[in-house]
N, C-alpha and C positions, 0 to 999 in steps of 0.2 A: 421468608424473604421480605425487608424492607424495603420497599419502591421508595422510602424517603432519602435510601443511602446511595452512594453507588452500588452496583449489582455485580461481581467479582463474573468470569467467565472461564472456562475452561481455558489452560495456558496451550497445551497440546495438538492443536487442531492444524497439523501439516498434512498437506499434500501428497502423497508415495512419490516416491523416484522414479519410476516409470512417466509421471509427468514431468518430474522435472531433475533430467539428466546432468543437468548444464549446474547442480546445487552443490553448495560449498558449509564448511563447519561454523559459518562465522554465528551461525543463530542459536546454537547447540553450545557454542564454547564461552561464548561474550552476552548473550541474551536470557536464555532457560538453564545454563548450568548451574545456577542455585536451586531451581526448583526440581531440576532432575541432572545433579552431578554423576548420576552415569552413562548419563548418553552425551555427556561433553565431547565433543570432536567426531559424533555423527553428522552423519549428512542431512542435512533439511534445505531443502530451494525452496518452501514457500509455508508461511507459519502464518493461517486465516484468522488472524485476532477476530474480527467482529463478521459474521456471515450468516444471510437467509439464503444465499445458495444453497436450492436441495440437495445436492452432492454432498457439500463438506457444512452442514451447518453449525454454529458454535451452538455451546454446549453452558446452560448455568452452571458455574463453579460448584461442587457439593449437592446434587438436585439433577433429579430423573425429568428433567426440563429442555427443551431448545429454545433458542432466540424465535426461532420461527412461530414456537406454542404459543410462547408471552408474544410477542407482539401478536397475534388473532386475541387471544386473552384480556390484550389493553386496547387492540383496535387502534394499534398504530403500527405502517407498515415501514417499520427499519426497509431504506434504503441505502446504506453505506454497506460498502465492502473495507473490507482495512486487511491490508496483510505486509507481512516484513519478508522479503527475499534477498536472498544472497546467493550471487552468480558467480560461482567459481571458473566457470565457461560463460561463453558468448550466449545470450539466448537468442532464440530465431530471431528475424525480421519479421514484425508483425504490426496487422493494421487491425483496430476495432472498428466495427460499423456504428453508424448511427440507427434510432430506432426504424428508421423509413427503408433498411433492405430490404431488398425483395430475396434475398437468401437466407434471413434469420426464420426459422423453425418455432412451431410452439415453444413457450417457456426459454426460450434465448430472447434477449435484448442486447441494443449497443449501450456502449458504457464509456463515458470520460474519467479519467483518472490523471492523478498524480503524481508526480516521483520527489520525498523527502531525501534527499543522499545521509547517510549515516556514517558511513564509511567506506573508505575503497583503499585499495593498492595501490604502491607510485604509477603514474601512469594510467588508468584508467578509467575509463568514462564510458559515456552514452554513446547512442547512434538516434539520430533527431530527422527525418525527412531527407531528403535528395536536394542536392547540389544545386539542379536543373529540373526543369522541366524535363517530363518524360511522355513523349506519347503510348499509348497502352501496348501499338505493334512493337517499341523499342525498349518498352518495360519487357515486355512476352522474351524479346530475343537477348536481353540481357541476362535473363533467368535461365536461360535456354544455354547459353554460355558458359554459364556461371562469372558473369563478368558483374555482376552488380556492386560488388565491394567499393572499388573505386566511385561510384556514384552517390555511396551516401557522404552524411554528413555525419564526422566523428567532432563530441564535443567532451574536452577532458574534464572532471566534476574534482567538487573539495566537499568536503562536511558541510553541512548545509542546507546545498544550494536545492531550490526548488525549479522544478519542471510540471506546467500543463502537457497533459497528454490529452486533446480532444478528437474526436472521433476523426479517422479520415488523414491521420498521420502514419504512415511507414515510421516504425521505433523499434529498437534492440536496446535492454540494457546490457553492458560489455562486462566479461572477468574482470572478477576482484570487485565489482560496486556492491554495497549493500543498503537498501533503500526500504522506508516506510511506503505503502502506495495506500493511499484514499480513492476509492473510485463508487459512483454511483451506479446501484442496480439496482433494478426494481424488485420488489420483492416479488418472492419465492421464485425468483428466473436467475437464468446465469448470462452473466455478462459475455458476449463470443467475443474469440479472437481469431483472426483469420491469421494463419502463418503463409507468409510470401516467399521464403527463405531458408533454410535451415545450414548453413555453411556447407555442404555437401556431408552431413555427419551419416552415421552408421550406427546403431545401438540395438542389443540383445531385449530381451522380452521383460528384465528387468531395470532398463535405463542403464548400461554401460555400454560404455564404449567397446563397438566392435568394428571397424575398418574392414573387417575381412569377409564375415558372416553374418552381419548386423543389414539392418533395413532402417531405410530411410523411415522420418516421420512423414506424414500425410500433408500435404501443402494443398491452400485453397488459393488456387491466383486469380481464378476467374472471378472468386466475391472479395479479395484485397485489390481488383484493380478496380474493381467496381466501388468500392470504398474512400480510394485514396482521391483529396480532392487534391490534382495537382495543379491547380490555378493559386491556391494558396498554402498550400504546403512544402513548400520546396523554399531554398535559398534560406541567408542569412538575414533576414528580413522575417523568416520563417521563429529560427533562434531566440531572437530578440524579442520577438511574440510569447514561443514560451516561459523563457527565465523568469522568472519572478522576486525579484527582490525582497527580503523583509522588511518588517519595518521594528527596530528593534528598541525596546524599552528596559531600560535598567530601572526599576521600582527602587531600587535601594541595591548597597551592594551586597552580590550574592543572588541578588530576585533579578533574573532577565528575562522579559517573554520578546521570544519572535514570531509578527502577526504574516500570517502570508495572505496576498489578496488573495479574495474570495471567487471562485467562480459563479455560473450558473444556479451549481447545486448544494457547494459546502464552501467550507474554509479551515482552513488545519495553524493552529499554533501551538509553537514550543514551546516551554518552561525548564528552565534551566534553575537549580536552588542547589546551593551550597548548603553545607553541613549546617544543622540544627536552627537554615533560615527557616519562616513561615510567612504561608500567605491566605490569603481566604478568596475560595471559588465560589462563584457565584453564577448559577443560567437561570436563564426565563429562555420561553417558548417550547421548543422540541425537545427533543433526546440530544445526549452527547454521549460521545466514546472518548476514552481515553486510553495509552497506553504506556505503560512506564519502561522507558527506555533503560536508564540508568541509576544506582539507590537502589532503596528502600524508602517511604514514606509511611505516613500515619495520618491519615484525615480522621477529624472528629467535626462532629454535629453539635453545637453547643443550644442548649444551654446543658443538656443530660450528657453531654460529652460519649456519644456513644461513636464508636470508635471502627474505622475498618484500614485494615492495610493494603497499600497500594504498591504491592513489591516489583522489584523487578521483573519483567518476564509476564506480567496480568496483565490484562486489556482489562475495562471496568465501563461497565453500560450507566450512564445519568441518566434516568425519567427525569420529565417535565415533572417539576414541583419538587425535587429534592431539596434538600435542606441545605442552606451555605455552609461546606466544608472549609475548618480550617484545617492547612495542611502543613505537616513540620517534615524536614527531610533529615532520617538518620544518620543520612551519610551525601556526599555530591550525590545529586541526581537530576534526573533528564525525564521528562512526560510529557509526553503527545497528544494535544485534542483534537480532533475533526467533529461536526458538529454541521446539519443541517444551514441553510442561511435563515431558515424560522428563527434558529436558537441565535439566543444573544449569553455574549460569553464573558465575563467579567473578573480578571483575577488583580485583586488589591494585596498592598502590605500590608501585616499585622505584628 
């Protein structure tokens, strides 16, 4: 293994259906079916490109390794989660805590995240915070109801567009969206989520749909109401908070990057490169992750031109001190960084 190059990661690393019911083909069909054309138009809800979650941790590409071994190994604790979902269904309504619950349990932490939209359906979008204020007795009887629907706030999404998810927000992603999520977790803990909601659904012991004979999922309202800050989460004022615009640079045509502001703990930008453009990556500081959305690539290390591919469907771990990749794209393609705010991230023409 060369720490000077990027470090390839196991492409595979999804979630069972039993957690996620609500999961749709788009990631099986449009994402990984080159690297496993027979499981094209399976189901997958959630695909952990980069994770020290001890549940599901990723895995180095070719190497009896975890993220988890190497970073104790390098003495650097990977905090980023990264994962690509696709919601064929509505996912619950769900609040993450911050670290100061008094409900989170050993080895749980809260966690701010992200949503890159990728693609969706005519028509569908997010669920962002409550309309109104809500005091916790008229949250409680709303649930109690099942009247909550009408109280949130639906926001309709395009390719694109970026959403802050910070701790303390009521959030659904809705059918049909399929999104990048960058979120910070501390290493070797899992990030919790509290679910508020589940649309009154019903499902069998292996995540189908059962209306008849099926059992609800488990709902935490007493630590989501405890969670949810509603003096600032609510309203369109709320909205406007999250969205995040990019800021977009054409290097030349064919080379587009778009930068999204940076929060607290990362910052995630796009690259967009047309057939047989090139450009040259360049970090100082921390670690980076990348993930190749769309293509095929080919980064090389010059001056030995020593070469790794950056295909569709791979996530690729950057140590501190790697060597500036130049990178050519075989065909249109699309790659994703998120990267601490230590790291500093630099992509020029060549």
């Amino acid at each position: 293994m060369d720490l000077k190059l990027p470090i390839l990661l196991a492409p595979n690393n999804y979630t069972p259906l039993k957690r996620t019911p609500w999961a749709g083909s788009y990631i099986s069909k449009q994402i990984k079916n080159e690297l496993y054309p027979d499981e094209a138009g399976s189901k997958i809800g959630e695909s952990w490109e980069f994770s020290c979650d001890p549940d599901f941790p990723s895995k180095i590409w070719r190497a009896e390794k975890t993220l988890i071994e190497l970073g104790k190994e390098l003495k650097i604790p990977f905090e980023l989660l990264l994962k690509i979902i696709n919601a064929a269904d509505n996912l619950s309504l769900q609040v993450h805590p911050d670290d100061q619950s008094p409900y989170l349990k050993p080895l749980e932490c809260g966690k701010p995240e992200s949503w890159l939209i990728i693609d969706k359906e005519p028509g569908a979008g997010i669920y962002l915070g409550f309309k109104r204020h809500l005091a916790a007795y008229e949250l409680r009887h709303l649930l109690d109801q099942g009247n909550i629907l009408d109280e949130l706030q639906f926001v309709p999404v395009a390719e694109g567009d970026y959403f802050e998810i910070p701790p303390g927000v009521a959030h659904a992603i809705g059918r049909g969206v399929s999104l990048v999520e960058p979120q910070q977790i501390h290493f070797e803990q899992s990030g919790k989520t509290y679910r508020l909601w589940d649309w009154d659904r019903r499902y069998d012991a292996h995540g189908t749909a059962d209306p008849i004979h099926g059992t609800k999922r488990a709902l935490h309202i007493e630590e989501s109401i405890y969670a949810i800050d509603q003096e600032k989460r609510v309203g369109k004022d709320l909205l406007a908070a999250l969205y995040k615009k990019p800021k977009i640079n054409e290097l030349t045509p064919g080379i587009e990057v778009h930068s999204y502001a940076p929060n607290s703990y990362y910052q995630t930008t796009k690259l967009n490169l047309s057939k047989n453009k090139k450009c040259l990556i360049q970090i100082t500081g921390s670690y980076l992750v990348s993930l190749t959305l769309k293509g095929n690539l080919i980064a090389l290390a010059p001056p030995g031109d020593e070469a790794i591919h950056l295909n569709k469907g791979f996530s690729a771990l950057w140590l501190p001190g790697v060597k500036p990749m130049l990178i050519t794209a075989q065909s249109d393609a699309q790659i994703i960084f998120v990267h601490p705010i230590e790291t500093s991230l630099h992509i020029s023409h060549s």
